[in-house]
N, C-alpha and C positions, 0 to 999 in steps of 0.2 A: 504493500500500500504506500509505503512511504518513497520508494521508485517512481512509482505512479505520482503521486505529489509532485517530486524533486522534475520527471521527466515534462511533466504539465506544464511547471513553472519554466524549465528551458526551452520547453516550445514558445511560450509565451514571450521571454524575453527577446529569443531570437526575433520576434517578427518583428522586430521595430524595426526592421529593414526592407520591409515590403512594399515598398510607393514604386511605381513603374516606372520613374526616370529620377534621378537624384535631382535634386531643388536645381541647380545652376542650369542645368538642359531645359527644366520646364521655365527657364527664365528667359532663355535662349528663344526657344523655340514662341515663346508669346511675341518677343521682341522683333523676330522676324515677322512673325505674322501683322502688327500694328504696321511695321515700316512697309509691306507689301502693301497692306490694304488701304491705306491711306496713298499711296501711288495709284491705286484702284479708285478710289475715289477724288483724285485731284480734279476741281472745276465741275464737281458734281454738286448736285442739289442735296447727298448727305454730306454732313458734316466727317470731317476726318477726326481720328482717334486723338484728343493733344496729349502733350508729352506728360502731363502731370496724371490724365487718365489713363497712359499705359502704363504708370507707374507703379498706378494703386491695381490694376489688374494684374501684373507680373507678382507685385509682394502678395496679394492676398491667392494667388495661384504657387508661389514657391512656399507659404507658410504653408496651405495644406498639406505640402510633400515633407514638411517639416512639422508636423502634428507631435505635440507631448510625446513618450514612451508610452505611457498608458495607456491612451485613443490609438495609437499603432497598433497596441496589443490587441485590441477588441475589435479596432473596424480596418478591413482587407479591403485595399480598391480592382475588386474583384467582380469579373461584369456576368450576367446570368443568361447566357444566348436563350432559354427557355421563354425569357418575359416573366416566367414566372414568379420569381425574389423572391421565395420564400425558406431559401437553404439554410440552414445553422450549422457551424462544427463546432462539436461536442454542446454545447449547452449555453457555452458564454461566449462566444465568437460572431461578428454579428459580420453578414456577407453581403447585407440589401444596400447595395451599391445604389438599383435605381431607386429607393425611395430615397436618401441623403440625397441623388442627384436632382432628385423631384422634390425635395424640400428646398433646396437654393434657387430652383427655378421658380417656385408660389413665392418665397421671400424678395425675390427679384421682381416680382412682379408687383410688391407690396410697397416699393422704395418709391422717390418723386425722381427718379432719373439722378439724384447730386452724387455725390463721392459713394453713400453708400450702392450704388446700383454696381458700379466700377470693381466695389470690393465682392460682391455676391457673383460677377461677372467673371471675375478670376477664378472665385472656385468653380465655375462652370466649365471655366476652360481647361482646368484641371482635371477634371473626369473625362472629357473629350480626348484630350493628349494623354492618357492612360491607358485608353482603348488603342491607341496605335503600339501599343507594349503586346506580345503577343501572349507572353504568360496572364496576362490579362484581360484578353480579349478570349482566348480558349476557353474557360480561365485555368493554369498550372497552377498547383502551390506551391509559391520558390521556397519557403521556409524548411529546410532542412535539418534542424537542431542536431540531429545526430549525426551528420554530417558536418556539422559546423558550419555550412553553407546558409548564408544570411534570404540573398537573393537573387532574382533572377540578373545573369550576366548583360542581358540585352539592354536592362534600364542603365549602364553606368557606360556604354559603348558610346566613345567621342562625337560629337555632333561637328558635319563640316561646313559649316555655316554658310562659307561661300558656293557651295555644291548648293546647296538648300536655296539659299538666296535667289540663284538664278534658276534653277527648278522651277520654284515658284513664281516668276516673272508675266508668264502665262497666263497665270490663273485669272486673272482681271474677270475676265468674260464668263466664265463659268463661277465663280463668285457671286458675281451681279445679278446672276442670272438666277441664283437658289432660291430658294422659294419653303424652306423648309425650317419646321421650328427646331428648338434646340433639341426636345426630343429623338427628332426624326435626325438631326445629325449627327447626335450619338451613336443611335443606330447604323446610321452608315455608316460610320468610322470604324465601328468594330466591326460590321459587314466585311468593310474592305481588308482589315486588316487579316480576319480571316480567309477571305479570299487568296491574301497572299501567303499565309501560312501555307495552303493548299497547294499552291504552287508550284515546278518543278525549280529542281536549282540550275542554275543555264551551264547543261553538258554532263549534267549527271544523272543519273539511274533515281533523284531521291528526290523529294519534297521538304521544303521546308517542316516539317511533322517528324521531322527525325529529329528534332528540337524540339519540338510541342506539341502532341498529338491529341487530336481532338477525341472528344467521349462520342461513341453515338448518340448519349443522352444528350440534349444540349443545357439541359440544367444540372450534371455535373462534371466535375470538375475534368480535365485531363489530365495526362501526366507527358512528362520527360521523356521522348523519343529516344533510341539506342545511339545519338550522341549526346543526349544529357545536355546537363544544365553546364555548356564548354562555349557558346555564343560568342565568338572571338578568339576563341584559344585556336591551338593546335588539336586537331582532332580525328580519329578515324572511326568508322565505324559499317556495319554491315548496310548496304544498300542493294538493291537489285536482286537475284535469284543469288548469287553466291558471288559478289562483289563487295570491294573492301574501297566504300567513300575515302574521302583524304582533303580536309581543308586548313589552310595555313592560318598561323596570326594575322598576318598582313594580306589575308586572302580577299581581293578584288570582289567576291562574294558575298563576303560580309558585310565590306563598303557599300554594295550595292544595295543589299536588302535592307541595310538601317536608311540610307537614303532615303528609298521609299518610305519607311516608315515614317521618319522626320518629317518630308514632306506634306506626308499626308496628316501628320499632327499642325502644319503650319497651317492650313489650307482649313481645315476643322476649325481654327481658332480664331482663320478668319471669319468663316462661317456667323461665329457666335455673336464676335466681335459685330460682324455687318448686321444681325438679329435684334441688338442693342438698340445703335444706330437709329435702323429705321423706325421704333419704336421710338424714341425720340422727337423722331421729326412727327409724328402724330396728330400732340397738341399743336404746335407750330400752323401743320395743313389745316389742322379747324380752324385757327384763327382766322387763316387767310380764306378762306373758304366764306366765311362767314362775315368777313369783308366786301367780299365779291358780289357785286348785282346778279341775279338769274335777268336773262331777258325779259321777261316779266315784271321786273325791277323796276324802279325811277330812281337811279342814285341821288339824294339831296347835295 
């Protein structure tokens, strides 16, 4: 019993390393996203993000990845492809990702637009840029304790910001163009991001799923493919009918799948970002609206 105890508690403490991208990437990854979208929007009728309001969205998006020990311990940003949120592990572990994500969006909705919109805005974007984590998106449980294995390799894997930068250069037009609330771009995020789990790796026998393999259930969990949680190392492992995979530290590979991933975290947060935005301009259009003669009118 008292194994059990002692083993409890090391699981527990271990997870305080479970957030899908160490704080400075989710700091990264917003700040890209503001500097794109605001390009996206120069000379448009929405306003662009200012500097004081990407400010208060990147800090209140990096403190969530930096939550107490103890909210680490209990809440996993852990997403539920079922829809369903109703998972628990063990008793005290609490996994409903989308309800905490659906409480920041009804409190976002509750604010008058000033600073606090910006700070509930952040952590929104923070769940969005999680989903592009693939132990997350599956969802893995990186927590290893007896392993000593904190978390997943994927969330602490360099971001190349200039690679990303111009990536997303693009996007203007299919931005502008979304049409989706933040719900529904959660959802695609982690759509896509499994999508590309799915994937093959370009020239090999294997799928990305040799890293994180999906459950048929989709409201549990999966686990660690026969290369394990090695995301950036040196790694071999069986792929194909009786083939022996092989991918380097500095493998081209790697670079390439986190790319997409980043990007597709940039692009999401523009999303959010732009959802804000035109909410915003809202009141602004009554006014004017309400300005304006109908034909019918006589303006005095």
């Amino acid at each position: 019993m008292a194994r059990l105890a002692v083993g409890s508690f090391l699981a527990l403490a271990l997870a305080s390393g479970v957030a899908a991208y160490e704080s400075p990437i989710h700091q990264k990854l917003t700040f890209l996203a503001a500097k794109q979208l605001n390009r996206c929007l120069a000379d448009g009728a929405i306003p662009p993000v200012n500097a004081l309001q990407v400010r208060m969205i990147a800090r209140a998006n990096a403190r969530q990845a930096e939550t107490n020990l103890f909210v680490r311990m209990l809440r996993w940003n852990y997403y539920d492809r079922s829809g369903a949120d109703d998972r628990d592990i063990l008793w005290l572990i609490d996994t409903r990702f989308h309800q905490h994500f659906t409480a920041q969006v009804r409190a976002l909705a509750g604010t008058d637009g000033g600073a606090e919109a910006f700070q509930r805005l952040g952590r929104i974007v923070n769940y969005a840029q999680d989903v592009t984590s693939p132990a997350h998106a599956v969802p893995v449980y990186t927590a290893r304790w007896w392993r000593l294995s904190l978390k997943d390799r994927f969330g602490g894997f360099p971001i190349d910001e200039d690679q990303v930068a111009a990536a997303v250069q693009g996007s203007c037009a299919q931005v502008l163009a979304d049409t989706a609330d933040y719900d529904g771009v959660l959802r695609e995020t982690a759509e896509d991001t499994v999508s590309a789990i799915k994937a093959p790796m370009f020239g090999l026998p294997a799928s990305w799923e040799a890293f994180w393999t999906l459950n048929e259930d989709p409201g549990k969990f999966g686990e660690y493919g026969p290369a394990g949680n090695n995301f950036g190392r040196n790694t071999r492992f069986r792929c194909g009918a009786q083939n022996q995979c092989v991918l380097l530290s500095e493998d081209p590979l790697y670079k390439d799948f986190a790319l997409q991933r980043h990007v597709s975290a940039v692009v999401a947060s523009m999303r959010i970002m732009l959802i804000l935005q035109r909410e915003r301009m809202k009141p602004q259009e009554a006014v004017v609206n309400a300005r304006t003669p109908t034909p019918n009118q006589n303006p005095e």
